[in-house]
C-alpha positions as CSV (number, residue, x, y, z in Angstrom):
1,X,76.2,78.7,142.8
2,X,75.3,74.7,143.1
3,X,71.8,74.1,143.7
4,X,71.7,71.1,146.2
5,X,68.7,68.8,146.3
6,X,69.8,66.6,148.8
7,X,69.7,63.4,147.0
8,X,72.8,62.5,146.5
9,X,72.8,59.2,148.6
10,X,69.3,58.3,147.1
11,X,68.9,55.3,144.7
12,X,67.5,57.5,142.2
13,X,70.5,59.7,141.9
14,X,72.8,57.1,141.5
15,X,70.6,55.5,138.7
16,X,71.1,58.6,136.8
17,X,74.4,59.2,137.4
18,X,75.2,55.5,136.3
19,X,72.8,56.5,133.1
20,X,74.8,59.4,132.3
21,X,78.5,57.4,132.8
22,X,77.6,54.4,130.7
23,X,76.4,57.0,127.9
24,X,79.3,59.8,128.0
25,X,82.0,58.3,130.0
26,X,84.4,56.5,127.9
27,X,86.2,54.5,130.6
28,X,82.9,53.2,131.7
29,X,82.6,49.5,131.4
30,X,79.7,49.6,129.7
31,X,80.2,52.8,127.3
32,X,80.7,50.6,124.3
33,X,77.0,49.1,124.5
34,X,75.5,53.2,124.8
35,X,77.5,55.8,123.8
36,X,79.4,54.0,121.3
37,X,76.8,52.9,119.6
38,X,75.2,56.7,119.6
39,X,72.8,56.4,122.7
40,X,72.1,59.1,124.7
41,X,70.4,61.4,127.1
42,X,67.8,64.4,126.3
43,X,69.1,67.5,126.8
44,X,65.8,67.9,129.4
45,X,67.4,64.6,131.7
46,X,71.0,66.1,131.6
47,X,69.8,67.7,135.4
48,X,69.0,65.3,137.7
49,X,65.7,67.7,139.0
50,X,64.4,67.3,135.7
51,X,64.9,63.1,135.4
52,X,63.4,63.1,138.6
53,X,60.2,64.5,138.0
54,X,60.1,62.6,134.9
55,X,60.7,59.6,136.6
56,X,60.3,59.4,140.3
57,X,61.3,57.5,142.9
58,X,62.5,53.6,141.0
59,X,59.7,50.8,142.3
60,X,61.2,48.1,144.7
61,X,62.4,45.4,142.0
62,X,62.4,47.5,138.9
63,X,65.6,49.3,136.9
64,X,65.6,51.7,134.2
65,X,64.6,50.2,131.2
66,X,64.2,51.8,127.5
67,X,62.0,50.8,125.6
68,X,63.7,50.8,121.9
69,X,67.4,49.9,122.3
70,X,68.1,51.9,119.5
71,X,67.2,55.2,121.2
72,X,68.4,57.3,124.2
73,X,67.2,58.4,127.4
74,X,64.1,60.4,127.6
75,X,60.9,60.3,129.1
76,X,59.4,58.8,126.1
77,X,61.4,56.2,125.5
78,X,62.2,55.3,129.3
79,X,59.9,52.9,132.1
80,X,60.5,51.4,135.3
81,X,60.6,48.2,134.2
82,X,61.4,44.1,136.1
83,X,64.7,42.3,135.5
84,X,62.7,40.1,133.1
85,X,61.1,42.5,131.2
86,X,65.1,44.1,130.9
87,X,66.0,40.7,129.7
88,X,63.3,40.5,127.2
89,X,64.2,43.7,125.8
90,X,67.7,43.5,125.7
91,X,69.1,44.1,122.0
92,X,70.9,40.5,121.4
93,X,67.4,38.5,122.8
94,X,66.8,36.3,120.4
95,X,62.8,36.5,118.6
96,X,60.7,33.6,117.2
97,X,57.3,33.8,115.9
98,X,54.3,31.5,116.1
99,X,50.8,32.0,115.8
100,X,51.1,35.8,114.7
101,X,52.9,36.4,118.4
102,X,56.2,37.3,118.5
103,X,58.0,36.8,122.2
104,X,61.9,35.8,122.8
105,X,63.1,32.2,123.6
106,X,62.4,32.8,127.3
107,X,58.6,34.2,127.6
108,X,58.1,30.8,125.2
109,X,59.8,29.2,127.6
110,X,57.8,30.4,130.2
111,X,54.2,29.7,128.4
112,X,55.2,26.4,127.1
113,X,56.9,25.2,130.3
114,X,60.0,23.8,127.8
115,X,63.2,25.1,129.5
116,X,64.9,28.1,127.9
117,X,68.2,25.2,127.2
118,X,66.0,23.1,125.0
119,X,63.9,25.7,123.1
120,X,67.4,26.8,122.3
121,X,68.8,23.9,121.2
122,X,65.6,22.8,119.3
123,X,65.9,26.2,117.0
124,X,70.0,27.0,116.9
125,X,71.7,23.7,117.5
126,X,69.2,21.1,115.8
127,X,67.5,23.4,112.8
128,X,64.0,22.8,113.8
129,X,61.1,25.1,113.4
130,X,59.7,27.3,115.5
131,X,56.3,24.8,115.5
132,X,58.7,22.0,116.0
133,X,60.2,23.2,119.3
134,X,57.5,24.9,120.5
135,X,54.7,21.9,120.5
136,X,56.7,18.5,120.7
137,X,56.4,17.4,124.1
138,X,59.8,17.1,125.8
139,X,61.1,13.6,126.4
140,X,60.9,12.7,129.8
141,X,64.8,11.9,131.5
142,X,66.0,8.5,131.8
143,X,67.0,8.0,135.7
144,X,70.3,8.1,136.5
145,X,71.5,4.1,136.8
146,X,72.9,3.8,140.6
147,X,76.5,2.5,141.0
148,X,76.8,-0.6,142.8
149,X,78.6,-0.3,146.1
């Protein structure tokens, strides 16, 4: 006998359905970045009742984030987390570290007010250090010269 919950059409079900394809469906698109590579889900989040009230409802503006890449799905390594918090945390996000703090290119970015394109061209393209691109001051743009009509 199937026990129905009724949530079938909620956000929340489809979250962990999508969590459970990406990790144990190998036609998924993205199986190769989870199950591939070994990630998984607890044996406790395997019923959707369970994930549930481990999780709850998903925040407006939040996804399901975990918090070491290198582990699976379970309620200790899982949070609701912001699209930018997702990118922060995403395995290939690239790490520098000044003044004992250690943040990716794009929370530097964000304190420093240098765009994400120059930070990274300062440190991959151009070899500087990581004091380098983070404290010279940007040059400002030359304007554009106007054609003449």
């Amino acid at each position: 006998m199937k026990i129905k919950h009724g949530m079938e059409s909620k956000r929340i079900y489809k979250i962990w359905a999508m969590m459970k394809q990406r990790c144990f469906n190998k036609n998924h698109k993205s199986y190769r970045h989870y199950g591939d590579r070994g990630i998984g889900v607890s044996e406790s989040w395997m019923k959707f009742e369970n994930f549930y009230l481990d999780m709850g409802d998903c925040p407006a503006g939040m996804s399901l984030d975990r918090i070491n890449n290198e582990k699976g799905y379970s309620v200790e390594n899982c949070r609701w987390a912001s699209f930018e918090t997702q990118n922060n945390n995403r395995s290939n996000s690239c790490f520098l570290e000044y003044q004992g703090q250690k943040k990716t290119i794009s929370e530097w970015a964000h304190q420093t007010g240098i765009k994400v394109a120059t930070l990274w061209d300062r440190i991959k393209r151009f070899g500087w250090t990581t004091e380098r691109a983070l404290t010279e001051k940007v040059r400002p743009q030359r304007p554009k010269m106007a054609l003449r009509p």
